[in-house]
FIBAPA-235441 format. One record per residue (C-alpha): chain; x, y, z. Coordinates in steps of 0.25 Angstrom, whole numbers, plus 5000, padded with zeros to 4 digits. Example, Ala and Ser with C-alpha at 12.3 -4.5 7.8 and 13.67 -1.06 7.14 Angstrom:
2
<atom 'A' <5049 4982 5031>>
<atom 'A' <5055 4996 5029>>
This chain:
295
<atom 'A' <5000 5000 5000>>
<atom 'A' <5011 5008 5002>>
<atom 'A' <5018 5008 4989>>
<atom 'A' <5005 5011 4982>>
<atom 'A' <5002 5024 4990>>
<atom 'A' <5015 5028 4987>>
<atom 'A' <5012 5024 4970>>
<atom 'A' <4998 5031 4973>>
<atom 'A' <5007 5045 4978>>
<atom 'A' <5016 5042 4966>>
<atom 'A' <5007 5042 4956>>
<atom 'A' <4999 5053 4960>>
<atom 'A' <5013 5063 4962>>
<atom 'A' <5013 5060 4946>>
<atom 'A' <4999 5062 4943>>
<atom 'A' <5000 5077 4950>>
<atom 'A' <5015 5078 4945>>
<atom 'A' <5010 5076 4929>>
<atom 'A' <5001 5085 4922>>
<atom 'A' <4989 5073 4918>>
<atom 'A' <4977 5077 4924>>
<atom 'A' <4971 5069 4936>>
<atom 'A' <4961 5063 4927>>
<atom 'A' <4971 5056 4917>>
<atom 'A' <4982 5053 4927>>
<atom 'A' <4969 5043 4934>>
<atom 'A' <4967 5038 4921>>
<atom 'A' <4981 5036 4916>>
<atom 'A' <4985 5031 4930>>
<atom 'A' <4974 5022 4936>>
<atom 'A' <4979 5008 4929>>
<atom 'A' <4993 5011 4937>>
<atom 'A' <4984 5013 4950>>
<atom 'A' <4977 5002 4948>>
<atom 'A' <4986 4994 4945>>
<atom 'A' <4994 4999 4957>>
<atom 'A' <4982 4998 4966>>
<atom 'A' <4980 4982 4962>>
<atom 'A' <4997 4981 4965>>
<atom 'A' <4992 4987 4978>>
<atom 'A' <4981 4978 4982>>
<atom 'A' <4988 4965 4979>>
<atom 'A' <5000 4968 4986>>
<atom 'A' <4990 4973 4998>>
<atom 'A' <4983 4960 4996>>
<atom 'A' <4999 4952 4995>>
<atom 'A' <5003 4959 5008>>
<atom 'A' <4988 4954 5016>>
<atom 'A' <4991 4940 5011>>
<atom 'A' <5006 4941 5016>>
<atom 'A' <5002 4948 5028>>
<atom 'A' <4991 4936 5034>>
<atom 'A' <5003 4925 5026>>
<atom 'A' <5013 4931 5037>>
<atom 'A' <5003 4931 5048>>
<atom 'A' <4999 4918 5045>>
<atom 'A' <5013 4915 5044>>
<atom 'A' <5014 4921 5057>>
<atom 'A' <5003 4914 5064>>
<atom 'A' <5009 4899 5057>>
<atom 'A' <5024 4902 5063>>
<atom 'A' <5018 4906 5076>>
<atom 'A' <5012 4891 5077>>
<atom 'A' <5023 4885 5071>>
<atom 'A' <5030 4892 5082>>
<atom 'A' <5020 4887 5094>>
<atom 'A' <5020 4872 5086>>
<atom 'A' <5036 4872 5087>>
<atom 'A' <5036 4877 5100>>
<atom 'A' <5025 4865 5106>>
<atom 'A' <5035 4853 5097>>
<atom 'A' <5046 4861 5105>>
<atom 'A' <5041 4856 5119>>
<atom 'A' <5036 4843 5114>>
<atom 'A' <5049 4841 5109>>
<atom 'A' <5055 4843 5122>>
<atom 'A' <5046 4835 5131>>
<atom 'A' <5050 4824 5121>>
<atom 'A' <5064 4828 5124>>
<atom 'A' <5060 4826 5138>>
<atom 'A' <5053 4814 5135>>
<atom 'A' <5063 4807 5129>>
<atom 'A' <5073 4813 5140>>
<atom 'A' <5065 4806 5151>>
<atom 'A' <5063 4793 5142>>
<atom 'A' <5078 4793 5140>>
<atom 'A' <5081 4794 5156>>
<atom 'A' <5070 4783 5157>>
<atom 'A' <5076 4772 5147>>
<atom 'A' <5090 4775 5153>>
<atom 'A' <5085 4772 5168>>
<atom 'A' <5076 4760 5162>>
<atom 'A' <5089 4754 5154>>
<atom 'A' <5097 4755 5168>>
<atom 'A' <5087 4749 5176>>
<atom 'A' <5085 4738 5164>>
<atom 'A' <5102 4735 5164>>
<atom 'A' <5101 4736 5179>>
<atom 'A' <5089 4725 5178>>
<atom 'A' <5097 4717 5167>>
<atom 'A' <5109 4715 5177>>
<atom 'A' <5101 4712 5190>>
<atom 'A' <5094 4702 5180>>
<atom 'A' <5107 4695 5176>>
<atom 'A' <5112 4693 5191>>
<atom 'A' <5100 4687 5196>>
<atom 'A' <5101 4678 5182>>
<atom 'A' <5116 4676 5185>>
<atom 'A' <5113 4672 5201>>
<atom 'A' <5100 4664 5197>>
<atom 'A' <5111 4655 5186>>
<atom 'A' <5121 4655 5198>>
<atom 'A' <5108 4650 5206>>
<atom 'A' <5105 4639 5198>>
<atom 'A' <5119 4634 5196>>
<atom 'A' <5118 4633 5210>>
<atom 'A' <5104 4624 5210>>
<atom 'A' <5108 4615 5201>>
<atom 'A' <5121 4612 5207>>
<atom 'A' <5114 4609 5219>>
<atom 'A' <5106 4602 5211>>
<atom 'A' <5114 4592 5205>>
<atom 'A' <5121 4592 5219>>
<atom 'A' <5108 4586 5225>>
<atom 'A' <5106 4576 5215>>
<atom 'A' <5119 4572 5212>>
<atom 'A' <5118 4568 5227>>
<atom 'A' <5105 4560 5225>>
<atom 'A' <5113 4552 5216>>
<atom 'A' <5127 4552 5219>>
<atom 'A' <5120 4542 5232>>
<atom 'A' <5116 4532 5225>>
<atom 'A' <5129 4531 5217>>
<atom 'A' <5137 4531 5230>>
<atom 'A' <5127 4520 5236>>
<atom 'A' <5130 4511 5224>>
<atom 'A' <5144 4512 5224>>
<atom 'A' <5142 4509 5240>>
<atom 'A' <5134 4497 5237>>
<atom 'A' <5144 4492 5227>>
<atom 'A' <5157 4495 5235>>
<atom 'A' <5148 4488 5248>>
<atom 'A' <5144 4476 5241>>
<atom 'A' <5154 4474 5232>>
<atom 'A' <5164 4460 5239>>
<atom 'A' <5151 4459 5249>>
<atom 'A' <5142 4452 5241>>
<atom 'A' <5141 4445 5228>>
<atom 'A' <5139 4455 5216>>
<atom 'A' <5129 4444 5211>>
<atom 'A' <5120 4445 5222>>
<atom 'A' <5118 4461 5222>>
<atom 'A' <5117 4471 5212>>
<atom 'A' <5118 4487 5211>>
<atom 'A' <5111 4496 5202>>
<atom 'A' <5112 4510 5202>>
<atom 'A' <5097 4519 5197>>
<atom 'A' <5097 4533 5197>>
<atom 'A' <5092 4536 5211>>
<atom 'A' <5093 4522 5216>>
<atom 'A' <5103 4510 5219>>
<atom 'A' <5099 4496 5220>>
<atom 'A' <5106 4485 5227>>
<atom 'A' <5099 4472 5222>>
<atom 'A' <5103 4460 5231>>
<atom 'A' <5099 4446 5229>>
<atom 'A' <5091 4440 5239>>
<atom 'A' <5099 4429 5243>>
<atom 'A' <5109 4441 5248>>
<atom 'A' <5099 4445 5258>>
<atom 'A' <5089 4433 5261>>
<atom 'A' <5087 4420 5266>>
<atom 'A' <5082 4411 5253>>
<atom 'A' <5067 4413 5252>>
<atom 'A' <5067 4422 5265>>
<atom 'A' <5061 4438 5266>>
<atom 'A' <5065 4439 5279>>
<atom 'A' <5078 4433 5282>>
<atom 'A' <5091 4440 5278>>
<atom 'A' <5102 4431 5271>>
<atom 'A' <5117 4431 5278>>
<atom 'A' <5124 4442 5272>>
<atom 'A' <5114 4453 5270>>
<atom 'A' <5119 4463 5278>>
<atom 'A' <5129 4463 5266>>
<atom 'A' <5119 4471 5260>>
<atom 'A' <5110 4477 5269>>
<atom 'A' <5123 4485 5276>>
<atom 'A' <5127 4491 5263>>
<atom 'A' <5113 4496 5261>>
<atom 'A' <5111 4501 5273>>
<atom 'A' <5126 4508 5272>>
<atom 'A' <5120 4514 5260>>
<atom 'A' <5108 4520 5266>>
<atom 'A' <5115 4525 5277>>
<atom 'A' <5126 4532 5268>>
<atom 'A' <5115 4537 5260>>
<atom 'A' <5104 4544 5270>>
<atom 'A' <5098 4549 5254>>
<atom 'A' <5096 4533 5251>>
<atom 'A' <5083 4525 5252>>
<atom 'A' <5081 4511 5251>>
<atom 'A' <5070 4502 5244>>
<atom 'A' <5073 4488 5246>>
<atom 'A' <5066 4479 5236>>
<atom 'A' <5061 4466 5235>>
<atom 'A' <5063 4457 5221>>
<atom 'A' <5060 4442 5218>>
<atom 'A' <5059 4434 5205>>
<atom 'A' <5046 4429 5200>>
<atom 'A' <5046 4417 5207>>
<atom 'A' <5037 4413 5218>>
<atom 'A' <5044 4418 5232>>
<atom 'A' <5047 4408 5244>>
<atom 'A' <5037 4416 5254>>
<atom 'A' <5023 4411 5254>>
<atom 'A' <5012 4419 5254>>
<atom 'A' <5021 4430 5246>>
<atom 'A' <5022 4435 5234>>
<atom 'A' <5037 4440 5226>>
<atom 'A' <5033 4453 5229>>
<atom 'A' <5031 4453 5243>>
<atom 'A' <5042 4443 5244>>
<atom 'A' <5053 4455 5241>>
<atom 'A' <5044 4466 5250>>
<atom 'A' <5046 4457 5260>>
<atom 'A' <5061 4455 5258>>
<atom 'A' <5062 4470 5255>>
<atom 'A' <5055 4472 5270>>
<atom 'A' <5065 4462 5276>>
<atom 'A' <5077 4470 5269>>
<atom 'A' <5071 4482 5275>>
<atom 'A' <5070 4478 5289>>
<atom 'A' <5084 4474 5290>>
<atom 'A' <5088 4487 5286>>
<atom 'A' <5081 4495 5295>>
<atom 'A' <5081 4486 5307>>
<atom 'A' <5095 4481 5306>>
<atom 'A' <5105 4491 5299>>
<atom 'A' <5095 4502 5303>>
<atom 'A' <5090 4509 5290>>
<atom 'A' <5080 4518 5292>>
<atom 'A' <5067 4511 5287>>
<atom 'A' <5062 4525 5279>>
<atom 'A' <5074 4522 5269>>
<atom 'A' <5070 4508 5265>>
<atom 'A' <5058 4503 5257>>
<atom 'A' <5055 4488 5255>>
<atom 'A' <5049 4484 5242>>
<atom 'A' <5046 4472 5233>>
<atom 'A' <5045 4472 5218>>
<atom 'A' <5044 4454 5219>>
<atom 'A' <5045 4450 5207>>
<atom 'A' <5043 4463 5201>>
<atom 'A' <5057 4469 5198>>
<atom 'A' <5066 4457 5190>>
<atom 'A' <5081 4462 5189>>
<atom 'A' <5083 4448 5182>>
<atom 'A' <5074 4440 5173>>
<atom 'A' <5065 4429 5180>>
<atom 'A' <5068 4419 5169>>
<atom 'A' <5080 4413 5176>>
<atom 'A' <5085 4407 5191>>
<atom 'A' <5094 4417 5190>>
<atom 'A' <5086 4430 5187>>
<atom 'A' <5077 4427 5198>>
<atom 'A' <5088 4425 5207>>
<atom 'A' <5092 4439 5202>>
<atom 'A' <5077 4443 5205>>
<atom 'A' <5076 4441 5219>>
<atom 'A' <5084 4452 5226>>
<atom 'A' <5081 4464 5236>>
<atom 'A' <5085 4478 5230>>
<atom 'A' <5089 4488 5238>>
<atom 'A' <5086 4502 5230>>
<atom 'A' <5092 4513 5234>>
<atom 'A' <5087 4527 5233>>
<atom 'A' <5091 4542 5235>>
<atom 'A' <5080 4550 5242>>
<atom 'A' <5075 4557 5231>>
<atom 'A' <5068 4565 5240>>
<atom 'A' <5080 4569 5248>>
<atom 'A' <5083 4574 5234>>
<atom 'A' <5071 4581 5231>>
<atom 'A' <5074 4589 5244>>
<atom 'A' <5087 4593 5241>>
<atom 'A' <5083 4599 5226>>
<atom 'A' <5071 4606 5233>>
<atom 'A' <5082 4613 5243>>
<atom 'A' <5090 4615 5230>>
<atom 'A' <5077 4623 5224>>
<atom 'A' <5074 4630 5235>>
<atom 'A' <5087 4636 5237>>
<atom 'A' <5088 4641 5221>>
<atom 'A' <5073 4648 5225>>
């Protein structure tokens, strides 16, 4: 607007300046001033646009401004966030390596533990067992220029011994209740046995062949029960075993170590077994103690 003021003050200095009268200088000069007073109005209108571009310009800066500032202080809480997050993992990674070395003691003790058990273990049972091998080598080393090795035998079971003697070693002929001479031969060594061994029990066990027995009124099996029971007596009463270690059984005709078919055979047949067996229960116990003591 001001420039065209100052064109309006122009053009009318020349008009007054020249010698054309009023009349023809309007009409000579009214395309110019139209022309100028279009130049005018657009560059009026340019201005208004650029104006309310700026201001608007303005206004979008202005929230730009309050946008940036608000992802500012978000940015820093998560700064802070991630601070505190940091400062968490590095307490929780020292609580986990402090937890991952208590972990690997107790595992080493608790290895160290069982090594220990199953020593003790093995200690136990290899003392259930190592008894019956040292009574076998007792009876062997006991009998052995004592009594004729055809008249006895040893056999070694895991968890029991059995002395098998013939019967004409420990009885009259066709007698349950008398003893034969020279039966203390055998009826010491299996009381030594016991003694040395408080762990041992013993089952004392009839045998016959299949032959009808001698006793009337008696069948083979309770012909060997009542050997058995004679056997047992003498034991207790005489060389003072104590009665709850021994059993008296039969198995008559029931448990052959020799075929029936030949004179021979059956004379192998009829014998009294002593059975020897380690306390299984003593045993029991001494593994309960063992597991008890690893809890």
């Amino acid at each position: 607007m001001r420039h065209f003021t100052l064109l309006l003050f122009a053009f009318f200095g020349l008009v007054l300046s020249s010698c054309i009268s009023p009349k023809k200088a309007a009409e000579r000069y009214q395309p110019q001033i139209d022309s100028l007073s279009t130049v005018a109005r657009v560059q009026a209108d340019t201005i208004q646009r650029l104006t309310l571009a700026l201001e608007r310009s303005r206004g979008g800066n202005d929230m730009l401004l309050v946008t940036q500032d608000r992802l500012q202080d978000r940015l820093a809480a998560q700064d802070d966030r991630i601070e505190e997050l940091e400062s968490n993992l590095s307490s929780t990674s020292d609580q986990m390596s402090q937890r991952v070395t208590d972990l690997r003691s107790a595992l080493v003790a608790n290895d160290r533990m069982v090594d220990s058990l199953i020593r003790l273990q093995s200690a136990a049972i290899n003392e259930f067992s190592i008894g019956i091998q040292l009574a076998a080598e007792l009876l062997s080393d006991s009998l052995q220029g004592r009594l004729d090795s055809s008249s006895y035998e040893i056999t070694e079971l895991p968890g029991e011994l059995v002395l098998s003697v013939q019967e004409g070693v420990l009885f009259r002929p066709r007698s349950v209740g008398y003893l034969a001479r020279g039966n203390e031969v055998v009826l010491k060594v299996v009381t030594q046995l016991l003694q040395q061994n408080p762990l041992l029990k013993l089952r004392i066990v009839g045998h016959t062949d299949n032959q009808p027995n001698t006793l009337k009124g008696t069948d083979n099996w309770e012909y060997g029960a009542l050997r058995a029971s004679t056997i047992a007596k003498e034991l207790a009463e005489t060389y003072y075993v104590s009665p709850n270690r021994l059993v008296a059984a039969s198995q008559g005709e029931y448990g052959p170590s020799r075929s029936n078919a030949t004179p021979e055979g059956r004379m192998r047949n009829r014998r009294i077994d002593f059975v020897f067996t380690n306390n299984v229960g003593n045993l029991l116990r001494q593994l309960d103690r063992v597991a008890r003591a690893g809890k």
